[in-house]
N, C-alpha and C positions, 0 to 999 in steps of 0.2 A: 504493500500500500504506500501510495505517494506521501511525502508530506509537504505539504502546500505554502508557499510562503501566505502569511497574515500579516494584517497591520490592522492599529488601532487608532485611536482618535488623537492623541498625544505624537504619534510617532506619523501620522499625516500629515499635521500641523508640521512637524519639524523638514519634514522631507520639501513643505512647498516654501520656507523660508530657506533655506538651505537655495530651492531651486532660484527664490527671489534673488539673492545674494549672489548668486551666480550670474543674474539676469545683469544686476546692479554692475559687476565687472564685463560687461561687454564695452564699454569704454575705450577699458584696456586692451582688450583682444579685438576693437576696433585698429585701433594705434598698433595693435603688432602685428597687425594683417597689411597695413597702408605700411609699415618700414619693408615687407620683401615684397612689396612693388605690387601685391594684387590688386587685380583689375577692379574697379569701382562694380560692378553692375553683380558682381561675386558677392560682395563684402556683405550683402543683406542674409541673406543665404545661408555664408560659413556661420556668422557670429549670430545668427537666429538659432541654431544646430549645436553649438560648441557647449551650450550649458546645458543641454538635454543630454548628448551624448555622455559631459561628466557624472552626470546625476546617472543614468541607467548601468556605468560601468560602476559607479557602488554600490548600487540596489543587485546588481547582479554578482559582484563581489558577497556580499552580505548574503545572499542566500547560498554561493555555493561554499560559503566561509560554515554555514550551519547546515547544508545539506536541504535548501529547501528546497522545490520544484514552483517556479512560476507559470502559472496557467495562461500560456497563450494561446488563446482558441481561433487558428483561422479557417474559419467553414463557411461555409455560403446559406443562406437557408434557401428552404425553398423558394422558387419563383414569384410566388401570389406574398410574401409576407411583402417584398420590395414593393408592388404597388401599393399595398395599404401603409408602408414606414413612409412613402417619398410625398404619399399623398399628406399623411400626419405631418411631415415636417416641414412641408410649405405653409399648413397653416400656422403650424409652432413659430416661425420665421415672421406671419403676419404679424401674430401675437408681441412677439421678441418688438419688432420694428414698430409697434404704437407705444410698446410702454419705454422702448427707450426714447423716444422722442418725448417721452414725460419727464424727463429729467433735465432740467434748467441748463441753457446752453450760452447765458451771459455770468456778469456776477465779475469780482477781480479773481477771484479763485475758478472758477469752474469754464467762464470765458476764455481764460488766459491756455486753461489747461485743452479747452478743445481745439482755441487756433495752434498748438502745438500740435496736434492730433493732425488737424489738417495740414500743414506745413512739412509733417513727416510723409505722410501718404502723399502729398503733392510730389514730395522729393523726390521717395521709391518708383513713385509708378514713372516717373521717366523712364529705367530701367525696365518695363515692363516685363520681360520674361522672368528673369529670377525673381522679381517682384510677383508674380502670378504664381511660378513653381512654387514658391517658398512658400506662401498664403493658400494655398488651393491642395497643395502635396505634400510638403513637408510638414508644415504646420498640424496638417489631420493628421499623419501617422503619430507623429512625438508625440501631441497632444493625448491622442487615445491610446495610446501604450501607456502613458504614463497615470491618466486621468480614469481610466474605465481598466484596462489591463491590467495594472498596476496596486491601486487605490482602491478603484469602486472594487473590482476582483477582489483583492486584500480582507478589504474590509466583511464581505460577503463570505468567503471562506472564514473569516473569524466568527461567524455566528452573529452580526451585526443586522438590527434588523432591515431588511434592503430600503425602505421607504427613506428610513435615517441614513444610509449606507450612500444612495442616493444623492439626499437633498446634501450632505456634508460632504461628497465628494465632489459634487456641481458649486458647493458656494466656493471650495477650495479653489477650482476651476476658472469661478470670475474674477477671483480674487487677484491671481495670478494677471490677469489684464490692466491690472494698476489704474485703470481707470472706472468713472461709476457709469457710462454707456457700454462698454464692454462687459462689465458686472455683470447687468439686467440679462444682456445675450447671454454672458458665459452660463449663468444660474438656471437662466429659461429653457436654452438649448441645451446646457451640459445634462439638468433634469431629465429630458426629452430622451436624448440618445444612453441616457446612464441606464432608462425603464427599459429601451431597446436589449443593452445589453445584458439587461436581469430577464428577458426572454428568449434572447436567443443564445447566450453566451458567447457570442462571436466578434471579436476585435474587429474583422473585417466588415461588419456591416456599420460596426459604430464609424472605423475611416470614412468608407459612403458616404453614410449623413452627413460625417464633418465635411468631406468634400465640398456633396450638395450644398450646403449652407454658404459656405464659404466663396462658393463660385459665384451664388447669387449675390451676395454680397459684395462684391467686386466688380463684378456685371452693374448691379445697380451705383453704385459709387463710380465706375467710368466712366457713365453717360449721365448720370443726375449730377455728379459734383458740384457744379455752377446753378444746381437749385437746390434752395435752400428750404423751399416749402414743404417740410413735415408733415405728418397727420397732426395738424392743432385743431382744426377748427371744432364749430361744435357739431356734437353725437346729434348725427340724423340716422331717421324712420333705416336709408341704405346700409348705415353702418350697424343698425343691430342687425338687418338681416343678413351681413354678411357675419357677425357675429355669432349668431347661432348657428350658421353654415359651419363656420370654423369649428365650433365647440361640441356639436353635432358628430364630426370626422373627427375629432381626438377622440371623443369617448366613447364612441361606437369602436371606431378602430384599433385602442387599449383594451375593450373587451376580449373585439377579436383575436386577437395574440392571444392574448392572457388563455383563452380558453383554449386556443391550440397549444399553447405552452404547457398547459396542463395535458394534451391529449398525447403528447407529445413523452412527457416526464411519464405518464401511467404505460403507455406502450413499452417504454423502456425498460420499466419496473417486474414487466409480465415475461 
C-alpha cells in the first residue's frame, strides 16, 4: 500500500509564503537573467517558472526524503463530462468577471495599484508569444500541480473535509495573485476547478479549465483593453435572466458529476 504525501492547514500556509518569497526575488533572477544577455521576450517566461520549479524540487525532495508517493493523476475523463465542465466554466468566468469588476478600481491605494497592473500587461503583451505561452501554458500546468495536485490532493488524502479542503486551497490560490481582482478570480475559479478535481481526480482536466479561463481572459483583454466599461450599470429585468441561466448550469451541472462520480466510485467498489 502507497503512502500518500498529506499536508495540513499550517504547512499550506507555509509552502504558499515560502512560494511568495520566492515570487518576491524575481527581481533578482530578473537582473541575472538581463547580465548573460537573454533575450527580453524570454525573460517573462524563465522568471515566471524559476520559483515554481524551486518550490516542486523541495516538495518533491520532502516526500522522497520520507518515502511519500505524490498522486499525480493524469487521465482524461470521459467525453460528455468536458461538455458539461466547459459549459460550467464559462458561466463561472461570467460570474468571476461581474464581481470583480465590484471591486473599487480608483482610491491612492487600489488606483495606483491597478495602473500598475495595467502598465505590466501593456509591457508583456508586446512580446506577445511568451506572453501568451506563459499565461495560457505555463501558468495552468505550475499552477495546478501545485494548487489542486499538490494542496487540494494533500489536503484531501489527509482526511480534510473536501468543501474546506477546497475553499482553503482556492483562497490560498488568490492569495498568491497579490492583488484583490485577481483574489475574487483566483477564489471563484480556483473553487470551480478544485470541485472539478474532487470529481474526477484528474490534474489534467483541472490544466483544461485553467487553460480555458485563461485564454479567455486574454482574448478579452487584447481586444477590450482600451475599454474601460465594466458590468457597473444597474441590475436589469436581462441581467437576472441571464442570471439564472448561469446559476441554473452550475447547479444542474455539479449535480450531474457528483452523481456520476458516485456511479462511478460504487462500480469500482463492486
Amino acid at each position: 500500500m502507497k503512502n500518500y504525501f498529506k499536508i495540513n492547514y499550517i504547512e499550506s500556509i507555509l509552502l504558499i509564503v515560502g512560494f511568495i518569497v520566492l515570487n518576491l526575488f524575481n527581481v533578482i533572477f530578473r537582473k541575472l537573467l538581463i547580465s548573460i544577455n537573454l533575450p527580453e521576450s524570454m525573460m517573462f517566461s524563465i522568471s515566471y517558472t524559476i520559483p515554481f520549479i524551486f518550490l516542486f524540487i523541495f516538495i518533491s525532495h520532502q516526500a522522497q526524503k520520507k518515502n511519500l508517493f505524490i498522486d499525480l493523476t493524469m487521465k482524461l475523463s470521459p467525453w460528455y463530462f468536458y461538455i458539461v465542465m466547459f459549459f460550467m466554466m464559462l458561466c463561472m468566468i461570467v460570474v468571476n468577471e461581474y464581481l470583480s469588476s465590484l471591486v473599487p478600481r480608483d482610491g491612492p491605494i487600489l488606483g495606483n495599484m491597478y495602473k500598475e497592473i495595467e502598465e505590466f500587461l501593456k509591457e508583456e503583451i508586446k512580446t506577445p508569444i511568451p506572453f501568451f505561452s506563459t499565461t495560457v501554458l505555463l501558468a495552468p500546468i505550475c499552477e495546478e500541480v501545485l494548487f489542486r495536485g499538490i494542496i487540494l490532493n494533500g489536503m484531501l488524502k489527509n482526511k480534510i473535509h473536501p468543501i474546506k479542503a477546497i475553499l482553503f486551497s482556492s483562497f490560498l490560490f488568490g492569495l498568491t495573485h497579490m492583488n484583490p481582482w485577481q483574489f475574487v478570480g483566483g477564489f471563484i475559479i480556483g473553487s470551480f476547478i478544485g470541485f472539478i478535481y474532487f470529481i474526477t481526480t484528474s490534474i489534467i482536466d483541472c490544466i483544461l479549465l485553467h487553460v480555458f479561463n485563461n485564454a479567455f481572459a486574454i482574448f478579452t483583454m487584447f481586444f477590450f483593453m482600451k475599454n474601460e466599461e465594466i458590468i457597473s450599470q444597474e441590475i436589469t429585468v436581462n441581467f437576472w435572466i441571464i442570471l439564472i441561466i448561469i446559476f441554473t448550469t452550475i447547479i444542474s451541472g455539479s449535480i450531474f458529476l457528483f452523481k456520476k462520480r458516485k456511479k462511478i466510485f460504487l462500480n469500482k467498489k463492486k
